[in-house]
VOVOZA-945793 format. One line per field, with one value per residue (C-alpha): residue number from 1; residue in three letters; x, y, z. Coordinates in steps of 0.001 Angstrom, whole numbers, plus 500000, padded with zeros to 6 digits. Layout:
drenlo c(NUM;...)
tilo c(ala;...)
x c(X;...)
y c(Y;...)
z c(Z;...)
end
This chain:
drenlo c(1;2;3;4;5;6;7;8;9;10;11;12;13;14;15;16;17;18;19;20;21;22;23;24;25;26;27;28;29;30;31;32;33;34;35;36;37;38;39;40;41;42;43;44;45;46;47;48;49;50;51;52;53;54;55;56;57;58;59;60;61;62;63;64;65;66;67;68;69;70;71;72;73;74;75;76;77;78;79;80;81;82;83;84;85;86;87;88;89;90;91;92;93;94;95;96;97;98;99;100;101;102;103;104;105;106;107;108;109;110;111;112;113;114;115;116;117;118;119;120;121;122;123;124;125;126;127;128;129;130;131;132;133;134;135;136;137;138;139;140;141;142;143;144;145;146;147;148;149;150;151;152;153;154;155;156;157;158;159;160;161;162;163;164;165;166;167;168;169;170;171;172;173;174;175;176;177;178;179;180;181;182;183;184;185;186;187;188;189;190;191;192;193;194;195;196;197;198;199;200;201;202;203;204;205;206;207;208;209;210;211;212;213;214;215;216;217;218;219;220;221;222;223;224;225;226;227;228;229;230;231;232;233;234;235;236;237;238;239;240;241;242;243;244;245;246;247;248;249;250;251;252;253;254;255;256;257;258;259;260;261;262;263;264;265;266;267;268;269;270;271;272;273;274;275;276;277;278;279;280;281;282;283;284;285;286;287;288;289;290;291;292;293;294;295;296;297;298;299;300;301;302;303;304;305;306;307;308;309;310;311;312;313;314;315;316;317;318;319;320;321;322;323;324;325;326;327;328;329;330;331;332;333;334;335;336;337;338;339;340;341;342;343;344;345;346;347;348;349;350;351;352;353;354;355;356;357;358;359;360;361;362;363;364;365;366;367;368;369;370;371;372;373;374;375;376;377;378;379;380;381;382;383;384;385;386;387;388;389;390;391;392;393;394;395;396;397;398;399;400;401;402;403;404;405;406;407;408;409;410;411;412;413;414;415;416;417;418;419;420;421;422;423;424;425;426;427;428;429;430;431;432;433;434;435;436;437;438;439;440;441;442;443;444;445;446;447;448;449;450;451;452;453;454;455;456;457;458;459;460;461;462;463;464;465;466;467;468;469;470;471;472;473;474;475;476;477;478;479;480;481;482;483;484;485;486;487;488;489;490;491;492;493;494;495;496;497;498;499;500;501;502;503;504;505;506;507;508;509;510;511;512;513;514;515;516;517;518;519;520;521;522;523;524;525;526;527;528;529;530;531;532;533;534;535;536;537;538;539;540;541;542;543;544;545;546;547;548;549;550;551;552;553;554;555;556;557;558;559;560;561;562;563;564;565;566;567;568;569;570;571;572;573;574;575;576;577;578;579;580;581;582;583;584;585;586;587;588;589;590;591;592;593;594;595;596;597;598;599;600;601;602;603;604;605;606;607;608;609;610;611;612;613;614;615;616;617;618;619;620;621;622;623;624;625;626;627;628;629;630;631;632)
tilo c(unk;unk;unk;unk;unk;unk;unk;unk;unk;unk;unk;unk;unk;unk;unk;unk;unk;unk;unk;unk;unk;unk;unk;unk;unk;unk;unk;unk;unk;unk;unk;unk;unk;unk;unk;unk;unk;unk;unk;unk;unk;unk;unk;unk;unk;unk;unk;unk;unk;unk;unk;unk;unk;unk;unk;unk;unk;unk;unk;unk;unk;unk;unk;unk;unk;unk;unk;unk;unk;unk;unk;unk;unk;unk;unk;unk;unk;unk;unk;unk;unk;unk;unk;unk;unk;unk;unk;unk;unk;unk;unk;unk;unk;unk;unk;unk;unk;unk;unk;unk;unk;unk;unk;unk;unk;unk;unk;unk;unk;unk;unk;unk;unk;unk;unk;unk;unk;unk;unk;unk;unk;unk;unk;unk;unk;unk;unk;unk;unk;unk;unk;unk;unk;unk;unk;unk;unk;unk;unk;unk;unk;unk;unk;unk;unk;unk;unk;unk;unk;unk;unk;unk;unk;unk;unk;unk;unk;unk;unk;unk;unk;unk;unk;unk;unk;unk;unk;unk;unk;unk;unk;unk;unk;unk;unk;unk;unk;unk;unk;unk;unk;unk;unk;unk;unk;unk;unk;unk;unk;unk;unk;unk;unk;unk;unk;unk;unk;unk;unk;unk;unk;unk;unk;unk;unk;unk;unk;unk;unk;unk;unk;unk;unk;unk;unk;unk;unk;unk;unk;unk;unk;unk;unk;unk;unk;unk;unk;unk;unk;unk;unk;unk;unk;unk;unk;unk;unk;unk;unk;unk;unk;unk;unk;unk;unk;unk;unk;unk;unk;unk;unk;unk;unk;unk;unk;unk;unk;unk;unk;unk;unk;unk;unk;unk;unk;unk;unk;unk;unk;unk;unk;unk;unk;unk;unk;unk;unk;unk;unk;unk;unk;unk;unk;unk;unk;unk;unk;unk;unk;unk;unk;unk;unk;unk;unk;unk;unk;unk;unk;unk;unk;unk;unk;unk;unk;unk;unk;unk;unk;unk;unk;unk;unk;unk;unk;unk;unk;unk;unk;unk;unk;unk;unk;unk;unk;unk;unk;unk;unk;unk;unk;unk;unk;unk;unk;unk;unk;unk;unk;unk;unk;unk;unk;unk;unk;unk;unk;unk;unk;unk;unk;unk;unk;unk;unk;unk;unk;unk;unk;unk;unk;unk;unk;unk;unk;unk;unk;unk;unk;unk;unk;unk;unk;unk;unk;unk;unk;unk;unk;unk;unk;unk;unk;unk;unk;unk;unk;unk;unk;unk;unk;unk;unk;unk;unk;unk;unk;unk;unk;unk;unk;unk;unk;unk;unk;unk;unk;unk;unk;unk;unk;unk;unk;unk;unk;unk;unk;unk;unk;unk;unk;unk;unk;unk;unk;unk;unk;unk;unk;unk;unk;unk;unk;unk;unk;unk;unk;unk;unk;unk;unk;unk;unk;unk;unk;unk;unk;unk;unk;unk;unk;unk;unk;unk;unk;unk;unk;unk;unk;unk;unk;unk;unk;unk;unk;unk;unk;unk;unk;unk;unk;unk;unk;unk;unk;unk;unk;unk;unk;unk;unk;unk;unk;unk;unk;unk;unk;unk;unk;unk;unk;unk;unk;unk;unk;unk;unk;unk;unk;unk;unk;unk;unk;unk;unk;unk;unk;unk;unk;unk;unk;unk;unk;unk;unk;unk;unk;unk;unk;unk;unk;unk;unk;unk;unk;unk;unk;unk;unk;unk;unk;unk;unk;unk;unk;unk;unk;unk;unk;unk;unk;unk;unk;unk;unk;unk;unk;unk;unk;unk;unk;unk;unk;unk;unk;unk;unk;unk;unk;unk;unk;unk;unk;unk;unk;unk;unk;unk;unk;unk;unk;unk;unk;unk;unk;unk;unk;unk;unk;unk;unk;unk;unk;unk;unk;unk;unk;unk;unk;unk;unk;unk;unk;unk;unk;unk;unk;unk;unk;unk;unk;unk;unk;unk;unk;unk;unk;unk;unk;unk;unk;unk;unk;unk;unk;unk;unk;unk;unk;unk;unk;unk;unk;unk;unk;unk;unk;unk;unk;unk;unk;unk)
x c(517051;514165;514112;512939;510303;508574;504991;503972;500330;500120;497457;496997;493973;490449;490917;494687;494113;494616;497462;499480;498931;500260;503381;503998;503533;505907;508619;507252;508273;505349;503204;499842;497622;494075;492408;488808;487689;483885;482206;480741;483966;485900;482684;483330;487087;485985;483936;486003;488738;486276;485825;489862;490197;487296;488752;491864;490538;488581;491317;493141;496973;498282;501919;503113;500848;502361;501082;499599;499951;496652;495595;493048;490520;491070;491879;488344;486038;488403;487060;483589;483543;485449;482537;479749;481122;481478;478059;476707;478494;477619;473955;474269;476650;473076;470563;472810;472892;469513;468383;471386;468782;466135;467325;468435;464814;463354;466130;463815;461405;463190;462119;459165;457750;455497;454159;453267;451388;449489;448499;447192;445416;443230;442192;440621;443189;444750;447914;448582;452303;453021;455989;454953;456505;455701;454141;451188;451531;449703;447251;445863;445627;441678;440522;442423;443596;447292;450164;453229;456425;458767;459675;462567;462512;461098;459132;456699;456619;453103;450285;447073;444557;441602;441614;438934;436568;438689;439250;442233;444022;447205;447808;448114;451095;453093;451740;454815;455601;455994;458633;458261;460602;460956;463985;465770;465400;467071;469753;470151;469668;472380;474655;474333;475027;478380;479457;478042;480303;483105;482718;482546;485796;487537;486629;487718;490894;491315;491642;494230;497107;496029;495571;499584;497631;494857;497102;499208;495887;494800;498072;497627;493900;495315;497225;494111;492212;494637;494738;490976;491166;493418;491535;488506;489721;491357;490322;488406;487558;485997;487971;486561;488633;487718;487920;486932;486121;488857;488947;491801;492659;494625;495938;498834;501764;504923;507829;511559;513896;516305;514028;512157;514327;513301;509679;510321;511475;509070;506470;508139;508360;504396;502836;502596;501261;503948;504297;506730;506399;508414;505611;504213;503209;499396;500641;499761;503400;504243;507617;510351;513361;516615;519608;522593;522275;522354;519865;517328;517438;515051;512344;510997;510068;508344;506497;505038;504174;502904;504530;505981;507121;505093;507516;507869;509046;512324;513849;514794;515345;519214;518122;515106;517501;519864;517533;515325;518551;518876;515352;514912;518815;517485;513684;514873;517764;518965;522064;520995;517768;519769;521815;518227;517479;520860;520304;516962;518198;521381;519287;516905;519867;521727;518489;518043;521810;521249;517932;520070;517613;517873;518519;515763;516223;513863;516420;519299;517260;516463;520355;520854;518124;520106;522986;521858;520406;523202;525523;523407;522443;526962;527452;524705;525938;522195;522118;518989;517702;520477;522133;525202;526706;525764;527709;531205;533592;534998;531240;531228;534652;532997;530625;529951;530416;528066;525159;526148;523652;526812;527086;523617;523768;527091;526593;528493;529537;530157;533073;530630;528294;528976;529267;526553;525299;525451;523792;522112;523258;519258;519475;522215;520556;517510;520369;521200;517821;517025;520216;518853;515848;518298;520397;517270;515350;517762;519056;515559;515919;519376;517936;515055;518094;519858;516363;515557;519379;518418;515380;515508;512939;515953;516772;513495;514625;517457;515642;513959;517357;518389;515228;515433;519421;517737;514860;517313;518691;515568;514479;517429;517079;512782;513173;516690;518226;517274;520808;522870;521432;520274;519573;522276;524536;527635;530814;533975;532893;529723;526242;524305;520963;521074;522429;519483;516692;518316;519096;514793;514020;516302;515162;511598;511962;513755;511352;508302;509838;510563;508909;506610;508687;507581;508909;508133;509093;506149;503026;505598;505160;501526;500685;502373;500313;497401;498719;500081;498198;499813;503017;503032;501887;505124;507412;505404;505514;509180;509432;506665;508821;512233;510576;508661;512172;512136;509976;512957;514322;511157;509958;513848;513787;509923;511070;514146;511868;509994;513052;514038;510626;510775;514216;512907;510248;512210;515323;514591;512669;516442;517204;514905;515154;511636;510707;513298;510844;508679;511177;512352;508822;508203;511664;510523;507256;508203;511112;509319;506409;508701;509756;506504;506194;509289;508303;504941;506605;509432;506395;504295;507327;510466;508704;506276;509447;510183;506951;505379;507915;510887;508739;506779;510123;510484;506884;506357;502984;503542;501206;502998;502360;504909;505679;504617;505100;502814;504819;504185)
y c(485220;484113;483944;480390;480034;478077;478030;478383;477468;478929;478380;480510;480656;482932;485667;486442;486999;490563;490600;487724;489341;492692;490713;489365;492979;493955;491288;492185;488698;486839;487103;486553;484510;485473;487877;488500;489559;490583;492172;495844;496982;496557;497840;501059;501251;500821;504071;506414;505364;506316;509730;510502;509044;511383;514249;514188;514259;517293;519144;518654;519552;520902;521638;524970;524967;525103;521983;521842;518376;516468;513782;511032;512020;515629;514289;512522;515784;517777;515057;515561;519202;518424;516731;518662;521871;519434;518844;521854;523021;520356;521495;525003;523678;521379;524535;526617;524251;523728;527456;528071;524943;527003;530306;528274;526923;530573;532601;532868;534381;537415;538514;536457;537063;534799;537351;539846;537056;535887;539565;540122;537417;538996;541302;539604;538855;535352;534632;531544;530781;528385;526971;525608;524103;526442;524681;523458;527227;528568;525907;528181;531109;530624;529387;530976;534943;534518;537395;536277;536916;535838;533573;531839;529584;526734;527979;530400;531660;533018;533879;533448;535346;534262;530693;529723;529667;527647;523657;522947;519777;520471;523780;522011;519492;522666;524573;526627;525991;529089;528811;529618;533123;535308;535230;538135;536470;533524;535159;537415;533512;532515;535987;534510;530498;531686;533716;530916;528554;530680;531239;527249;527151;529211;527084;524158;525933;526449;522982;521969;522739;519643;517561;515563;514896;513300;511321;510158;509402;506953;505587;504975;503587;501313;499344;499370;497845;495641;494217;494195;491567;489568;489374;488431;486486;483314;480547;479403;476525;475948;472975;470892;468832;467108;470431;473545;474329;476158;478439;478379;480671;479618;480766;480435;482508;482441;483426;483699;480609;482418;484458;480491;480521;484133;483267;480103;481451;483858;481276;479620;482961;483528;479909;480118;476695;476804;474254;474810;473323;473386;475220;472925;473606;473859;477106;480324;481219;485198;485734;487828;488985;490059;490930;493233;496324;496928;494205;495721;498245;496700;496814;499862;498721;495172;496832;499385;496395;494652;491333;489230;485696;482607;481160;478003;479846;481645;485417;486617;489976;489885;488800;491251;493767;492933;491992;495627;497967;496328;496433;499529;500848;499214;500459;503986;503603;507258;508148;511514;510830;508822;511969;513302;510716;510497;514418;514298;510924;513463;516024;514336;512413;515893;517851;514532;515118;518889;518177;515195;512879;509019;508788;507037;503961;504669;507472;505208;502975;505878;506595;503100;503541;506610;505130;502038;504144;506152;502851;502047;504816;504980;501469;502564;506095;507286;510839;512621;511912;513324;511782;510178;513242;515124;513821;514068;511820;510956;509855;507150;506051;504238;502822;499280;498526;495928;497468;501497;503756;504881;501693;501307;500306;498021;494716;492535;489374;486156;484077;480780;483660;483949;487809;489882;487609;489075;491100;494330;496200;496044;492132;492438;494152;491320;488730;490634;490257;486978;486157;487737;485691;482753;483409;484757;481747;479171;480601;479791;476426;476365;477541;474896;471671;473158;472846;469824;468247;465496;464548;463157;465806;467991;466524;467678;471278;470102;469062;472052;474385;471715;472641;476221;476114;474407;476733;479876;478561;478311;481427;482777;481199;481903;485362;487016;486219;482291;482721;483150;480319;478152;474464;473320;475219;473723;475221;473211;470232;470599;470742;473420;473106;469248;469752;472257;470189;467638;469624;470327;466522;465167;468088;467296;463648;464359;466914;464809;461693;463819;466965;465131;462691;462475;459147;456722;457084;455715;457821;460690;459895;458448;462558;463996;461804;462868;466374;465625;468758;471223;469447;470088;473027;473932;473985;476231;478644;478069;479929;482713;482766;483585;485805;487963;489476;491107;493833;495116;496056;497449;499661;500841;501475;502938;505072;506250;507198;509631;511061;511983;513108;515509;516989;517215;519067;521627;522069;524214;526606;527451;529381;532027;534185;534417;530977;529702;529578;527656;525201;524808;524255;521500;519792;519761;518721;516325;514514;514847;512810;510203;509485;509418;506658;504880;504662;502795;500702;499272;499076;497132;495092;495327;494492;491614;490029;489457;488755;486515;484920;484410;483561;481596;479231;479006;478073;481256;482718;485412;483886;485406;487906;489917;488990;491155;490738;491862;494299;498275)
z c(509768;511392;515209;516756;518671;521767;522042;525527;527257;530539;533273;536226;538752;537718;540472;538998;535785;535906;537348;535472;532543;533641;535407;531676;530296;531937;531320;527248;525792;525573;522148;523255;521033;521943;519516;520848;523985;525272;528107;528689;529877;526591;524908;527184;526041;522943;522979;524489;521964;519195;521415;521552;517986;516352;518629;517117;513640;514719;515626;512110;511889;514895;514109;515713;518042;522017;523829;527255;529206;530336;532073;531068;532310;530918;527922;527839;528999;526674;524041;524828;524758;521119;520102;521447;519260;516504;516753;517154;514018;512096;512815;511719;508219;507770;508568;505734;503581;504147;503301;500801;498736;499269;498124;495630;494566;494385;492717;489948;491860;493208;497168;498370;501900;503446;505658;503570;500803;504394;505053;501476;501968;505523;503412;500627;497966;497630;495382;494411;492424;489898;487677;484723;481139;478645;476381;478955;479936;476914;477047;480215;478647;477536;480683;483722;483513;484887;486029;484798;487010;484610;481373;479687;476522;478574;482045;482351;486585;487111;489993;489998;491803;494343;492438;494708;491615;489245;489149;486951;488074;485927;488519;491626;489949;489436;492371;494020;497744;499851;501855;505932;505979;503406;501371;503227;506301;504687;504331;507399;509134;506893;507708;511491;511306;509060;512229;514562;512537;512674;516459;516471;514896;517322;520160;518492;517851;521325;521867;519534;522573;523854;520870;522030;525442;523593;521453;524805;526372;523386;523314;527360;526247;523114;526857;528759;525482;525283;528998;528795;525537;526805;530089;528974;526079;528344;527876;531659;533848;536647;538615;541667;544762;547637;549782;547333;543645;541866;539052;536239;532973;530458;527445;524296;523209;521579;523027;521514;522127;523851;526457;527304;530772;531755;531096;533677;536071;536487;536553;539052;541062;540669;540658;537069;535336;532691;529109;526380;523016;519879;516967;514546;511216;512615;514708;513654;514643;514631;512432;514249;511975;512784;510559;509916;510050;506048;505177;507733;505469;503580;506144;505361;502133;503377;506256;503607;501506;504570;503339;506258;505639;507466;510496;508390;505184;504261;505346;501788;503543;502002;498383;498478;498943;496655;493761;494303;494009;490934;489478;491014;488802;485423;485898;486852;484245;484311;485893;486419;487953;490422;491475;492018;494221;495929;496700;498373;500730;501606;502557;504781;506687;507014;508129;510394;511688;512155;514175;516014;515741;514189;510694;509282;507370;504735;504015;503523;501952;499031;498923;498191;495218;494045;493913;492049;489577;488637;488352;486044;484238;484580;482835;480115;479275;479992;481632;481239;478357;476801;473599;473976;471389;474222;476520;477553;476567;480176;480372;477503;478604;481946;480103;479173;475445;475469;477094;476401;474273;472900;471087;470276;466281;466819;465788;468487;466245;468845;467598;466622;464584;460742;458638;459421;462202;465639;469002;469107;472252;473409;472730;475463;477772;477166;477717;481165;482412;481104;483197;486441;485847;485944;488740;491380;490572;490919;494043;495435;494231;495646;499226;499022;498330;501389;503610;502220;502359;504196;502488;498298;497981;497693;494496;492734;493643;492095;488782;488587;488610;485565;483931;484354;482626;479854;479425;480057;476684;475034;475598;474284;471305;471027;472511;471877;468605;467027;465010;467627;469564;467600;468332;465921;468037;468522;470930;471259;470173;472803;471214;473409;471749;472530;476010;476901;475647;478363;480774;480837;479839;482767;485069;484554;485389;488641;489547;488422;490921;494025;494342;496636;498284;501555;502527;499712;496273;494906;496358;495474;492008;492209;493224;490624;488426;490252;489590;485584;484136;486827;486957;482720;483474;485618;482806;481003;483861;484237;480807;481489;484366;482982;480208;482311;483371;480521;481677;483234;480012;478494;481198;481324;477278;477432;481169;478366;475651;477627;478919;475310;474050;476988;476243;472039;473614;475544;473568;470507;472892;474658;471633;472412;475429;475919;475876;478114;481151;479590;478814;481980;483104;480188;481692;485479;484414;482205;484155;487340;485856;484048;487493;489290;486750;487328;490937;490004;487667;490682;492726;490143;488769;490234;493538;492032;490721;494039;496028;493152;490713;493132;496464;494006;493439;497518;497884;500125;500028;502963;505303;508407;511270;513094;516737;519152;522412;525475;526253;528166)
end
């Protein structure tokens, strides 16, 4: 559920500021709306988080390193010195790179030295180097009398000498630069900055034993930050009386219902200017969820996803959950891939046990996935990959006839359906999703009557449910098999077809008349007028709706295929001693990728069909923010 709240304004005088707010830190119950704050101060904090923060990147992994405790202020000069070596060795990576380029641009040339080109030079001979195409090349030949160093199929490296008597423009374009050290030097320079570097690294290893202190110290800063903000960020004004002029700060919050009388009386304890209002729709109200303990399960999941729902909107927490294990078992759709799962989420909660620390929910969460899975891949008779002939017969017994692989070419006749006329088990499994699609959306239909119970508005949530029976119907028929349910269709004396096509007719009236009630019948149906081509359109997505369920099935059935393809691979290769490495390496690989996949496909549809086509039925759009309260 989601926790009601009061939003508070509270006013307290310039010069206390300060100290109200850490008073309210530490009662940590007050969300504190102010965002922004200014002033050199914060601009300071600012910077010496930056310092910690680019410290601790510095340092890299510490694990298994012995940790020494440290102040703040250590932990700053310890910071400093951090990024004074990091510095100074990003100046000698820049000077190597810098003459590894240059090495590079005279390979061809073999030792050059400066020097000894210079002291040719004192004593009368001047050389002069060139790198030119060698096709312009051979145009020289007549005019200029050239040494040549050395030649591949498409430059010719030469030197001229004492060119003091010859104009050709073409030679200065392709004139060589000399560098300023000869190319042995380069590298004896470039012998030394590697062993500077490494002599930089050493230092900076020496400072990963305090690389927790530095973390602790921006924690301590991320407090100090915060204060700061919130400080500067009030709201003031400057207040005059008869006697003296007065200065006030003010600001909002939101605080939980129940905590409203702990909040007054400390205001009444510290002169605290104190109002309490019930949020309006205009709030920016933080969200604040609390559940059982198995439905906050799913929180892992949502906080990865970063989706919270808006104050004013619903906690689906207990359907998310629900609805997931069961995308997540049909997506998956392999029994023995569950056991995988199920075997890793054991092992972390046991090495969590052994290590007596808290067992993670994201590890009970992934049992829960595991065992999902291999229900499923238990009702289907699908264990990896295998065939159901390859299975034992204990296996196929639990199964499901109507959805089992082991039943996969039955023709399952329905009592209304003449010879020959019948359901394929895959049509089945369609049928099963199509009915999830049925259920999940009306219940969010359902859940918006309840809220809007006293309202008629509640009766267009009701048309829509109507419409969605209907088009559950229709879709059958379109999608799944137009024999079986057909329009003609007739049960006990009840004509279905007919009875769907109203159920969507009468739906759409209902919904058309009081979607939009807000008081008056009339303007309710004067905006869906306004609205006709989006309000058509609305049945149309009620279909695209219901279909798109069926993904469910064909990522299962494609998640399936792969499976088998991998085991075709692999098998015949068992028969040979040789090969049987590599066909337990074509196996790993191959079922280790197939569920890489399956995890992207829960995250790209089993999740979607909750965040986009069910919220989409609730009118969420997860505008919220989580509550968190000033707190130390």
């Amino acid at each position: 559920m989601i926790l009601p709240m009061k939003k508070i304004s509270l006013i307290t005088t310039g010069d206390q500021k300060e100290n109200t707010l850490k008073k309210l830190r530490k009662l940590g119950m007050v969300h504190i709306a102010i965002t922004e704050g200014s002033g050199d101060k914060l601009a300071g904090l600012g910077e010496d988080m930056t310092l910690l923060e680019n410290a601790l990147f510095t340092l890299g992994k510490t694990k298994g390193t012995e940790q020494k405790e440290i102040s703040l202020a250590g932990a700053m000069e310890i910071s400093r010195e951090i990024k004074a070596v990091s510095e100074e060795k990003m100046l000698l990576r820049n000077e190597q790179l810098s003459l590894n380029t240059e090495l590079d641009r005279l390979k061809s040339w073999g030792e050059i030295d400066p020097a000894a080109i210079a002291e040719l030079k004192e004593k009368g001979t001047e050389l002069y180097f060139y790198e030119m195409p060698l096709g312009e090349y051979k145009a020289l030949l007549d005019e200029i009398e050239t040494t040549v160093i050395c030649r591949d199929k498409k430059t010719v490296r030469f030197i001229v000498r004492n060119q003091n008597d010859i104009d050709i423009p073409v030679l200065l374009e392709y004139r060589l630069k000399l560098p300023s050290m000869s190319t042995s030097q380069m590298r004896q320079r470039i012998k030394e900055l590697c062993e500077a570097e490494a002599e930089a690294d050493k230092r900076l290893s020496a400072y990963r034993c305090y690389a927790e202190g530095i973390k602790k110290a921006v924690k301590a800063l991320e407090k100090d930050i915060e204060l700061e903000t919130y400080t500067t960020g009030m709201e003031s004004e400057d207040l005059s009386t008869d006697t003296r002029q007065i200065s006030v700060a003010y600001f909002k919050g939101y605080i939980e219902a129940d905590n409203i009388e702990a909040l007054k009386d400390a205001a009444r304890e510290s002169s605290w200017g104190l109002l309490v209002e019930d949020p309006t729709p205009e709030d920016d109200v933080p969200t604040k969820l609390k559940n059982n303990k198995l439905v906050s399960l799913i929180y892992p999941l949502t906080d990865f996803l970063g989706t919270v729902p808006g104050y004013f909107e619903y906690d689906i927490s207990g359907w998310f959950l629900g609805f997931i294990l069961i995308f997540f078992g049909i997506i998956f759709g392999d029994g023995g891939y569950g056991l995988i799962i199920l075997a890793v989420a054991v092992a972390l909660i046991i090495r969590s046990v052994i290590a007596k620390k808290p067992i993670a929910p994201a590890f009970l969460l992934v049992g829960l996935f595991g065992l999902s899975t291999i229900l499923w891949g238990t009702l289907t008779c699908t264990w990896f990959g295998l065939s159901p002939e390859q299975l034992p017969s204990w296996l196929k017994a639990v199964s499901v006839p109507l959805i089992s692989n082991v039943y996969a070419d039955k023709l399952w006749q329905l009592p209304w359906c003449g010879e020959g006329v019948g359901l394929t088990t895959a049509q089945n499994l369609q049928i099963f999703c199509f009915t999830l699609a049925l259920i999940q959306l009306n219940a969010a239909h359902f859940m918006g009557a309840v809220r809007n119970r006293r309202s008629l508005k509640c009766i267009g949530d009701i048309g829509s449910a109507l419409q969605l029976l209907g088009i559950y119907y229709l879709v059958l028929s379109l999608v799944v098999n137009a024999e079986v349910f057909s329009f003609g269709l007739v049960i006990g004396g009840v004509p279905v077809g007919t009875v769907a096509i109203v159920l969507i007719a009468v739906g759409f009236v209902m919904s058309f008349v009081f979607s939009n009630y807000e008081g008056s019948i009339i303007k309710a149906i004067l905006a869906s007028l306004t609205n006709i081509v989006s309000v058509l359109l609305g049945v149309v997505n009620l279909f695209s709706d219901i279909v798109s369920y069926i993904r469910l099935w064909a990522v299962g059935l494609a998640g399936a295929a792969i499976s088998a393809t991998v085991n075709e691979l692999a098998g015949p290769l068992f028969g040979h001693f040789m090969f049987m490495i590599v066909a337990i390496v074509i196996l790993v690989f191959g079922h280790g990728l197939n569920m890489i996949l399956n995890v992207l496909s829960v995250i790209v549809h089993g999740i979607r069909l909750n965040t986009l086509e069910f919220s989409s039925h609730l009118d969420m759009s997860w505008s919220g923010h989580k509550f968190k309260p000033f707190e130390e």
